[in-house]
MDTraj code that builds the backbone (N, CA, C; nanometers):
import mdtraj as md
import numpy as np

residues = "UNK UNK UNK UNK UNK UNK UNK UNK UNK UNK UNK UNK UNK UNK UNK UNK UNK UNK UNK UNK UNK UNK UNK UNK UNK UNK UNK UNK UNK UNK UNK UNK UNK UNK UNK UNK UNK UNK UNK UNK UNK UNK UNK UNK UNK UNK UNK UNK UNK UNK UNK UNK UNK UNK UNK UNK UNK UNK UNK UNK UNK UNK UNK UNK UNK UNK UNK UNK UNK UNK UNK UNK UNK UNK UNK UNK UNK UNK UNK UNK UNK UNK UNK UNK UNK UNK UNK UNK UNK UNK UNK UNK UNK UNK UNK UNK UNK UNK UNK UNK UNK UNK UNK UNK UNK UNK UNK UNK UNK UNK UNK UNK UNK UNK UNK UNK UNK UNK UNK UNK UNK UNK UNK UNK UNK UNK UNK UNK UNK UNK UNK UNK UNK UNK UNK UNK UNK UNK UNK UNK UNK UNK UNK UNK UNK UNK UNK UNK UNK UNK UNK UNK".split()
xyz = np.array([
    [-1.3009, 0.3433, -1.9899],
    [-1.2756, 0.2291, -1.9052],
    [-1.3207, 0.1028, -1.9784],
    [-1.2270, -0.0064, -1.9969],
    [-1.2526, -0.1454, -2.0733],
    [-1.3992, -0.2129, -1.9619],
    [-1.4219, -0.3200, -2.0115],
    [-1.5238, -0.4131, -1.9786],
    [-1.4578, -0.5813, -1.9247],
    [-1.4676, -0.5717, -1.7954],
    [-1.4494, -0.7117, -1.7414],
    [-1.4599, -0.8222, -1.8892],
    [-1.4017, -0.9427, -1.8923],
    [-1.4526, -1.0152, -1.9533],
    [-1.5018, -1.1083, -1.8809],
    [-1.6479, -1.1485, -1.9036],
    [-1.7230, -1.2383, -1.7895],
    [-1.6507, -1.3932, -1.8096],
    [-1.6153, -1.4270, -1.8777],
    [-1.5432, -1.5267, -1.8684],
    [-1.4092, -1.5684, -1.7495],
    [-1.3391, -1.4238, -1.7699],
    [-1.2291, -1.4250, -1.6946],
    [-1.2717, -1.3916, -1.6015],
    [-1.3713, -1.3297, -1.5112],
    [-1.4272, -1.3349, -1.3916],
    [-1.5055, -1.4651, -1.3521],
    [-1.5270, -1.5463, -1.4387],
    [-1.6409, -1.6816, -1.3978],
    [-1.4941, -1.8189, -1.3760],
    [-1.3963, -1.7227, -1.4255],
    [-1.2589, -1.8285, -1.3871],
    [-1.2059, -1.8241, -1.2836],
    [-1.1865, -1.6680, -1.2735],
    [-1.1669, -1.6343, -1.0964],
    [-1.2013, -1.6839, -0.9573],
    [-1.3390, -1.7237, -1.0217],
    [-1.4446, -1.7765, -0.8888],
    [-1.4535, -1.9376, -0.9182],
    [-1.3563, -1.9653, -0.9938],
    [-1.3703, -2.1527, -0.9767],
    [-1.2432, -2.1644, -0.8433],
    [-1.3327, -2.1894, -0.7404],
    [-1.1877, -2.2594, -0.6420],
    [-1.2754, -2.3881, -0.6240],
    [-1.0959, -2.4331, -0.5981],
    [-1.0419, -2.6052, -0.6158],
    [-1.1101, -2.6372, -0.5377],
    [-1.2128, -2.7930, -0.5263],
    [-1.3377, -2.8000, -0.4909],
    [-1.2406, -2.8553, -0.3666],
    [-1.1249, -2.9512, -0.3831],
    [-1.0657, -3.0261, -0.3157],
    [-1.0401, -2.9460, -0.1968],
    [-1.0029, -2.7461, -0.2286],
    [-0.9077, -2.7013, -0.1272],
    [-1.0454, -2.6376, -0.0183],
    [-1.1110, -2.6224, -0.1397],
    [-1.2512, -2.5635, -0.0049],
    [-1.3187, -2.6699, 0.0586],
    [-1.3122, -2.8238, 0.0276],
    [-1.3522, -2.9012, 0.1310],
    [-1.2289, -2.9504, 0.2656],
    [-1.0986, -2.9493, 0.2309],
    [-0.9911, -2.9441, 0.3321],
    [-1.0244, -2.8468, 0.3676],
    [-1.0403, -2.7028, 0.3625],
    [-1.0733, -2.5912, 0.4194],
    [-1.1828, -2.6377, 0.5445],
    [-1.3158, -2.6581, 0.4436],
    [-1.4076, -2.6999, 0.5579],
    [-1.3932, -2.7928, 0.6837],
    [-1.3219, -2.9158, 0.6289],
    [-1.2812, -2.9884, 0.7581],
    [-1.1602, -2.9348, 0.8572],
    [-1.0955, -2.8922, 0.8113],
    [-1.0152, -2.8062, 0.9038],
    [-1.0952, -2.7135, 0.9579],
    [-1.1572, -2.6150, 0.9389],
    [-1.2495, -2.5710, 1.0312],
    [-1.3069, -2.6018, 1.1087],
    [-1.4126, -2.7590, 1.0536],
    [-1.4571, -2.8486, 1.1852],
    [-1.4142, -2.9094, 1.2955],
    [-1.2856, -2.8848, 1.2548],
    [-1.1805, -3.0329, 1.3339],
    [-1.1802, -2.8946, 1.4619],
    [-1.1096, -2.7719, 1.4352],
    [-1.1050, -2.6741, 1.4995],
    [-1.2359, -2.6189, 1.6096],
    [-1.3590, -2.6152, 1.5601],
    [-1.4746, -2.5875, 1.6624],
    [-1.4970, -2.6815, 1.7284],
    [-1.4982, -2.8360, 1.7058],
    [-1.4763, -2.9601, 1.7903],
    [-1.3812, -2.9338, 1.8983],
    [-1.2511, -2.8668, 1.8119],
    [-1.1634, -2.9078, 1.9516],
    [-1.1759, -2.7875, 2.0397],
    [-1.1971, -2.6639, 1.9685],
    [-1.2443, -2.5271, 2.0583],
    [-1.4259, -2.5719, 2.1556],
    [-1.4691, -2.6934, 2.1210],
    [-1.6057, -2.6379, 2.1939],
    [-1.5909, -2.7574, 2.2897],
    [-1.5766, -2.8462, 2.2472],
    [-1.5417, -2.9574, 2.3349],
    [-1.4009, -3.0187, 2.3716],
    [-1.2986, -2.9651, 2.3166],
    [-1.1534, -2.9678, 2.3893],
    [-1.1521, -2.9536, 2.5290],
    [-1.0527, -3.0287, 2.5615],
    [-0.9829, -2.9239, 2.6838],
    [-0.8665, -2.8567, 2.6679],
    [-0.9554, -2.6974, 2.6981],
    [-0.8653, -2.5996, 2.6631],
    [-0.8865, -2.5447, 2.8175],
    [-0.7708, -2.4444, 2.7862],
    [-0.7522, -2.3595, 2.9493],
    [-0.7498, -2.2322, 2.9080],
    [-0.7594, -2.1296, 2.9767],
    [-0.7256, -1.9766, 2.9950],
    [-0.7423, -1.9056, 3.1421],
    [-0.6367, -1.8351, 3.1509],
    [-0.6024, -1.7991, 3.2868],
    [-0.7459, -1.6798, 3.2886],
    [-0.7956, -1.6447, 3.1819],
    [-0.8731, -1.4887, 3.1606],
    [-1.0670, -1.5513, 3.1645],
    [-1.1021, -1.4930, 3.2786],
    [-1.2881, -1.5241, 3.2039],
    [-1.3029, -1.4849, 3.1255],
    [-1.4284, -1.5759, 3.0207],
    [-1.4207, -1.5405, 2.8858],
    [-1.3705, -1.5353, 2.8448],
    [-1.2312, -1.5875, 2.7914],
    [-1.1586, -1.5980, 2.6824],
    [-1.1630, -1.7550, 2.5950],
    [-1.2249, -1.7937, 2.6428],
    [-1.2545, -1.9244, 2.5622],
    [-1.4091, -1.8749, 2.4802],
    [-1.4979, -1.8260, 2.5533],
    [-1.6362, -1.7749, 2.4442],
    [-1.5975, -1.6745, 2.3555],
    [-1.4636, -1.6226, 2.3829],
    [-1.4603, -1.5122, 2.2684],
    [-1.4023, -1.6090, 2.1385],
    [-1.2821, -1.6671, 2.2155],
    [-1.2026, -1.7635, 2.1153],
    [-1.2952, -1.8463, 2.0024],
    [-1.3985, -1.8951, 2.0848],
    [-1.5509, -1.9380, 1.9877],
    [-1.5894, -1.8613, 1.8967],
    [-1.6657, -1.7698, 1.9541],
    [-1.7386, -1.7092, 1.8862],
    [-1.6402, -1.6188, 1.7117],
    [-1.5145, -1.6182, 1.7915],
    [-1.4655, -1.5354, 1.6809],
    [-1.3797, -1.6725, 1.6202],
    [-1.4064, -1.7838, 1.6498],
    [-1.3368, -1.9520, 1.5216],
    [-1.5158, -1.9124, 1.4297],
    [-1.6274, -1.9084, 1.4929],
    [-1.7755, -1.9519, 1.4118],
    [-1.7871, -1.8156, 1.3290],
    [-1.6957, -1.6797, 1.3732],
    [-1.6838, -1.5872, 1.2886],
    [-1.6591, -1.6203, 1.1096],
    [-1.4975, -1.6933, 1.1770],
    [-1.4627, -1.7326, 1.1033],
    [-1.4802, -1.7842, 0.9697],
    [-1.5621, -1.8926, 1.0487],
    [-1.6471, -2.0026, 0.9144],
    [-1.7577, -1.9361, 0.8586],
    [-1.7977, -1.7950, 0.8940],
    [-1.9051, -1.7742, 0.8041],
    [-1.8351, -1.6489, 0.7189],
    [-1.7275, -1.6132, 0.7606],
    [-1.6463, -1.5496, 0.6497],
    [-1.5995, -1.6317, 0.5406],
    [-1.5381, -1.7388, 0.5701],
    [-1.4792, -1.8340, 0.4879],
    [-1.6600, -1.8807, 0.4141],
    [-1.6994, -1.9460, 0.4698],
    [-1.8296, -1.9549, 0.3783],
    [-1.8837, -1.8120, 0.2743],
    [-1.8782, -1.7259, 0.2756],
    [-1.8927, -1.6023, 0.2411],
    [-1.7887, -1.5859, 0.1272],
    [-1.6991, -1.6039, 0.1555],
    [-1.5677, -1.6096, 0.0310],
    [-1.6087, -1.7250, -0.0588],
    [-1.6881, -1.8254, -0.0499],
    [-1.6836, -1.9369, -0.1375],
    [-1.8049, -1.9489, -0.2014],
    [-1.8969, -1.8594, -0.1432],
    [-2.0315, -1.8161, -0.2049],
    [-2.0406, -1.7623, -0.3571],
    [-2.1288, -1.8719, -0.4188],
    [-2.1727, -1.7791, -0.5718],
    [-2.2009, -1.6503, -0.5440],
    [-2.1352, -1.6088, -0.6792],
    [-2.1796, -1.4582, -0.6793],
    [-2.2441, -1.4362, -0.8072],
    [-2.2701, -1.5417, -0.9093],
    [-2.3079, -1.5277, -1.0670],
    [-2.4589, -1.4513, -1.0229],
    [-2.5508, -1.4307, -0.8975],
    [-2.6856, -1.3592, -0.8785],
    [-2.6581, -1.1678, -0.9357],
    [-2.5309, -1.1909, -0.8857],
    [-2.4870, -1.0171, -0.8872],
    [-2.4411, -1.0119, -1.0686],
    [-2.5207, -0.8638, -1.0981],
    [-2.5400, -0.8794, -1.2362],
    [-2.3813, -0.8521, -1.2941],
    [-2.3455, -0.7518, -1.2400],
    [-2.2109, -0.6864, -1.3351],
    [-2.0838, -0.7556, -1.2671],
    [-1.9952, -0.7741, -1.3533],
    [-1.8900, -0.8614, -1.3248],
    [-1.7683, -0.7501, -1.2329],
    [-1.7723, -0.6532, -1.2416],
    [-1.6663, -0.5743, -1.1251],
    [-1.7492, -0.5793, -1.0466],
    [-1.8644, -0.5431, -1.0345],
    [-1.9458, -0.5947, -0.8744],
    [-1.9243, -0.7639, -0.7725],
    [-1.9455, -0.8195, -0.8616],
    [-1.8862, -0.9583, -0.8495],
    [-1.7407, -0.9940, -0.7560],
    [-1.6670, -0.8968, -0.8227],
    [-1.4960, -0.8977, -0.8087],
    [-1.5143, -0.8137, -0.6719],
    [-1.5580, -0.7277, -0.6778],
    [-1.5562, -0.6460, -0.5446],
    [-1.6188, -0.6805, -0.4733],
    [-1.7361, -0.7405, -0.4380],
    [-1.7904, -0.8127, -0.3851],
    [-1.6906, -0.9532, -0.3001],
    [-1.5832, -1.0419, -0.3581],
    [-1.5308, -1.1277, -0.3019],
    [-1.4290, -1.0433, -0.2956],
    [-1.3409, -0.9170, -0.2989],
    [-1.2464, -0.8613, -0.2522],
    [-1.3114, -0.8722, -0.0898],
    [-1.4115, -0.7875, -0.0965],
    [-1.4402, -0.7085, 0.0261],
    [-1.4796, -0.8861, 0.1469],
    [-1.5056, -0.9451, 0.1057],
    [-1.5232, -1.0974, 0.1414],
    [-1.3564, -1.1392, 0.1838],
    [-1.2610, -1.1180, 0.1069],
    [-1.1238, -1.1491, 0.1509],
    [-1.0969, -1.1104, 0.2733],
    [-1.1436, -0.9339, 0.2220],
    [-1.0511, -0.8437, 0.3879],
    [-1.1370, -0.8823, 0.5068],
    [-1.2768, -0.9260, 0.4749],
    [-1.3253, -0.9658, 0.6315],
    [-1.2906, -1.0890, 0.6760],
    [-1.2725, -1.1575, 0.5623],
    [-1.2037, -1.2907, 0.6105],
    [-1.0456, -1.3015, 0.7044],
    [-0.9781, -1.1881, 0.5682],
    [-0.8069, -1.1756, 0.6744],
    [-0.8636, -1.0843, 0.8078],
    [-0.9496, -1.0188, 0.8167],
    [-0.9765, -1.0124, 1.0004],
    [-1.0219, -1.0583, 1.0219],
    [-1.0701, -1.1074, 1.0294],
    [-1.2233, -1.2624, 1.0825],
    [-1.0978, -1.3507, 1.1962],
    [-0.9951, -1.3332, 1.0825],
    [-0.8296, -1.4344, 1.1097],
    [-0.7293, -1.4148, 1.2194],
    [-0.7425, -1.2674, 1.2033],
    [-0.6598, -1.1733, 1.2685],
    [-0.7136, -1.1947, 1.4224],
    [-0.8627, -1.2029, 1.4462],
    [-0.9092, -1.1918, 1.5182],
    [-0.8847, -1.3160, 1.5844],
    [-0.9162, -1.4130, 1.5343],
    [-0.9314, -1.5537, 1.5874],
    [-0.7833, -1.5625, 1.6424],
    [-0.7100, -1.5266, 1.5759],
    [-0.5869, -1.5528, 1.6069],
    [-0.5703, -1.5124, 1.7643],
    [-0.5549, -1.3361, 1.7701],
    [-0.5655, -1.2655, 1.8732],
    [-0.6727, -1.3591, 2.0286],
    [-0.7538, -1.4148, 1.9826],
    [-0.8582, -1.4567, 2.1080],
    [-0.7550, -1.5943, 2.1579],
    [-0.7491, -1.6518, 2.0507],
    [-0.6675, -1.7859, 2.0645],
    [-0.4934, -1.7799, 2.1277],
    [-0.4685, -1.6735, 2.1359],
    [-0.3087, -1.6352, 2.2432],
    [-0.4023, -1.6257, 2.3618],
    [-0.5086, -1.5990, 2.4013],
    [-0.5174, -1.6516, 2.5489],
    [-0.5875, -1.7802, 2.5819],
    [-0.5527, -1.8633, 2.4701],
    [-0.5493, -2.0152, 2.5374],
    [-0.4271, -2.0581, 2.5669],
    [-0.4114, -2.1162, 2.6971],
    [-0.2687, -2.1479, 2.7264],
    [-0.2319, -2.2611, 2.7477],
    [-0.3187, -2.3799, 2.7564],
    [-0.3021, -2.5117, 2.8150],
    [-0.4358, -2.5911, 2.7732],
    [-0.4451, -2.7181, 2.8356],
    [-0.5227, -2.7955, 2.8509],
    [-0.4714, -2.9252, 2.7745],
    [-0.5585, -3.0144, 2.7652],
    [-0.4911, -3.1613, 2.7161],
    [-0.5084, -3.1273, 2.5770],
    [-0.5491, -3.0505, 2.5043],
    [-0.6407, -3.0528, 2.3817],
    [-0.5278, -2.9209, 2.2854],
    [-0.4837, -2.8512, 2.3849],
    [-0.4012, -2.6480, 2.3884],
    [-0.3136, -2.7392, 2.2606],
    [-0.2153, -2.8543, 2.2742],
    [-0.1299, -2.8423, 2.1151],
    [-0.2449, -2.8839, 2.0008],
    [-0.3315, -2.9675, 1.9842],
    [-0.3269, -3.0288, 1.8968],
    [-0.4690, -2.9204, 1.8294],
    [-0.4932, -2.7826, 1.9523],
    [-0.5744, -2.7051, 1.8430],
    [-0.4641, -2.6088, 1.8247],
    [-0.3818, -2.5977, 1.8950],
    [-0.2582, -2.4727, 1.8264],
    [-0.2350, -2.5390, 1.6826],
    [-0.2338, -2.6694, 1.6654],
    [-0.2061, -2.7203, 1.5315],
    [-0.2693, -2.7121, 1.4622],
    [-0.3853, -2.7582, 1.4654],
    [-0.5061, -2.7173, 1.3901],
    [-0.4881, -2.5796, 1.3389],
    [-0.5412, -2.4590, 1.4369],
    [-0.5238, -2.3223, 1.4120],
    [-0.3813, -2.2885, 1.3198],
    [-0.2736, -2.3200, 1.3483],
    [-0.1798, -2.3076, 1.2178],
    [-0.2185, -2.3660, 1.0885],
    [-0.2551, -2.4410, 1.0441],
    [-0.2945, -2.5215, 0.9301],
    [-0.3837, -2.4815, 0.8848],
    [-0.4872, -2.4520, 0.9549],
    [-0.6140, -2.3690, 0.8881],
    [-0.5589, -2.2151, 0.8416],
    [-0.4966, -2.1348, 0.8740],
    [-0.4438, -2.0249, 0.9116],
    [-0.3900, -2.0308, 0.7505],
    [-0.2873, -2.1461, 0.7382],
    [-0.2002, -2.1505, 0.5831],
    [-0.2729, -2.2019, 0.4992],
    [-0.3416, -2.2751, 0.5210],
    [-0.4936, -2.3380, 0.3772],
    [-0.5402, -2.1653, 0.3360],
    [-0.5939, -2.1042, 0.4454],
    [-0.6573, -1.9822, 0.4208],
    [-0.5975, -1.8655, 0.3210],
    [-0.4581, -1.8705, 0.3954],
    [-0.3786, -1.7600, 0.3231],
    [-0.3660, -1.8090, 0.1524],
    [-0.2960, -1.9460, 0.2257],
    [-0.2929, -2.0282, 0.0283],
    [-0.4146, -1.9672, -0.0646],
    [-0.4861, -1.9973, -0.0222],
    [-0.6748, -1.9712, -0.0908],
    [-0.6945, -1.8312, -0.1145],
    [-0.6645, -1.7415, -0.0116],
    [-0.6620, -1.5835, -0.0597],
    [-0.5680, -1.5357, -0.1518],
    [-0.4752, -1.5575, -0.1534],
    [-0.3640, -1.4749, -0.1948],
    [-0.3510, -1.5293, -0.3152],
    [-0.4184, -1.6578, -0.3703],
    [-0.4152, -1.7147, -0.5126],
    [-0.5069, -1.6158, -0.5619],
    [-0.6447, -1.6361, -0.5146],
    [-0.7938, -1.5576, -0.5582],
    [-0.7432, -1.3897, -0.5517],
    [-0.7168, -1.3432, -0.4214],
    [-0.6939, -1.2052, -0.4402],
    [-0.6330, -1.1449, -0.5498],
    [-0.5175, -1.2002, -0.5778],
    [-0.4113, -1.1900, -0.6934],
    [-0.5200, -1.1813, -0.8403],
    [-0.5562, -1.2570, -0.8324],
    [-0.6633, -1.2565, -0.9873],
    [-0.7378, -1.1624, -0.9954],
    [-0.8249, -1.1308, -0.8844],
    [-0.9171, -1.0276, -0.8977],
    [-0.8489, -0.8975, -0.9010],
    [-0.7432, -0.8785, -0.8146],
    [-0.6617, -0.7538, -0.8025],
    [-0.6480, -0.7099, -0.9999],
    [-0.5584, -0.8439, -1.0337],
    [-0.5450, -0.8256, -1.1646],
    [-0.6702, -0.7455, -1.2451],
    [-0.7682, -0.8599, -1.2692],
    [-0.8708, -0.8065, -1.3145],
    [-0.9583, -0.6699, -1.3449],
    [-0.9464, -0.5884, -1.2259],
    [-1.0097, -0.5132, -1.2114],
    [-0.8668, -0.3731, -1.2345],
    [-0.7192, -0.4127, -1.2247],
    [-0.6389, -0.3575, -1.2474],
    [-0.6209, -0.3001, -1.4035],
    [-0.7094, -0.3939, -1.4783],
    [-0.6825, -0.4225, -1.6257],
    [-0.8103, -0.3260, -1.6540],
    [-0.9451, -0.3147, -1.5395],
    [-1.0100, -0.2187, -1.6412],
    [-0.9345, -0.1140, -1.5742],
    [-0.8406, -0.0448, -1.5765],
    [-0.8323, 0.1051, -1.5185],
    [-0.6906, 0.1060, -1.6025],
    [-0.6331, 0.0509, -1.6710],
    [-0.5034, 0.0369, -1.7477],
    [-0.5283, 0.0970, -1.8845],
    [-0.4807, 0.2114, -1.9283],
    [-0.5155, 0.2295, -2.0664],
    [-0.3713, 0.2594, -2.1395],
    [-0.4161, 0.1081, -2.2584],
    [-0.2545, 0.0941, -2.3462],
    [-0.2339, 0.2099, -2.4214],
    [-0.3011, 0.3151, -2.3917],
    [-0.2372, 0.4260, -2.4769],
    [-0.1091, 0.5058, -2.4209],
    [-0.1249, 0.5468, -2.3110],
    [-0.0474, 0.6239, -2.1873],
    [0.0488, 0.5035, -2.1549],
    [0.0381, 0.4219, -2.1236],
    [0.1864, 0.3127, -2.0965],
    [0.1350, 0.3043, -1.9295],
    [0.0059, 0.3451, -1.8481],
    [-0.0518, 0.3492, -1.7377],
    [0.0691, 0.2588, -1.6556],
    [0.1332, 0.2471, -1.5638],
    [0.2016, 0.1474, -1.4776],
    [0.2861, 0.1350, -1.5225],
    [0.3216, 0.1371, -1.6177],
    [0.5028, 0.1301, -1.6657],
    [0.5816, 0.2250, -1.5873],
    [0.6472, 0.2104, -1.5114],
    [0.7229, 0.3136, -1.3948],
    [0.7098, 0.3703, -1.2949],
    [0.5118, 0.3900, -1.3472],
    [0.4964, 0.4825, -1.1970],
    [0.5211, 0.4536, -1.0398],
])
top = md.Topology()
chain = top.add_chain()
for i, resn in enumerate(residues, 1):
    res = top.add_residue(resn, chain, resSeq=i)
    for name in ("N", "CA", "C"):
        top.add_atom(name, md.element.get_by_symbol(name[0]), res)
traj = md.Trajectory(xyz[None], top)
């Protein structure tokens, strides 16, 4: 089995400072309008879940953007923000799910808007990062002798 190159893992983990601070304010704009909006739901409790699983959220997304250079070996590293992705795409899944039982209020479009926009910043941000690391760690298990992935 080859050896990560720590370089190409310390490249992986540069995200665009620009997209993780739009990230962050879109998040904020979102718990503002989820905590102090007016929102409606026909269901008790469905607005504290809708909360609790947006503040899920942000500490997944914080969690994905977290140094990892403390963790010594560089596939630990990589797996480490994989496993950070998939709780993030449910963290998402979830929020999503709580947020179909908001149905109204003066506030119901302009966080449905919000919640879409944050939703596509997110995916944008994973699916760039995932892609790299997928690579990465694809490359130690590839051996150019056998032609590994050519067809299979």
């Amino acid at each position: 089995m080859a050896n990560l190159d720590p370089q190409q893992v310390a490249q992986s983990f540069r995200f665009d400072p620009q997209a993780a601070q739009d990230l962050r304010a879109r998040w904020l704009r979102l718990v503002d309008l989820g905590v102090w909006g007016d929102l409606k739901s026909p269901r008790l409790g469905a607005l504290a879940r809708m909360r609790k699983r947006l503040l899920e959220t942000g500490e997944n997304l914080r969690s994905l953007l977290s140094d990892r250079s403390w963790i010594p070996q560089p596939r630990e590293q990589v797996k480490s923000a994989l496993g950070a992705c998939v709780k993030l795409r449910d963290g998402l899944l979830d929020l999503e799910r709580a947020a179909r039982l908001v149905e109204g209020g003066a506030d119901f479009a302009r966080f449905e808007s919000e919640l879409l926009a944050l939703r596509a910043a997110l995916l944008r941000l994973l699916e760039h990062h995932e892609r790299a690391w997928a690579e990465l760690l694809e490359g130690l298990y590839a051996d150019p002798e056998d032609g590994a992935g050519e067809g299979d």
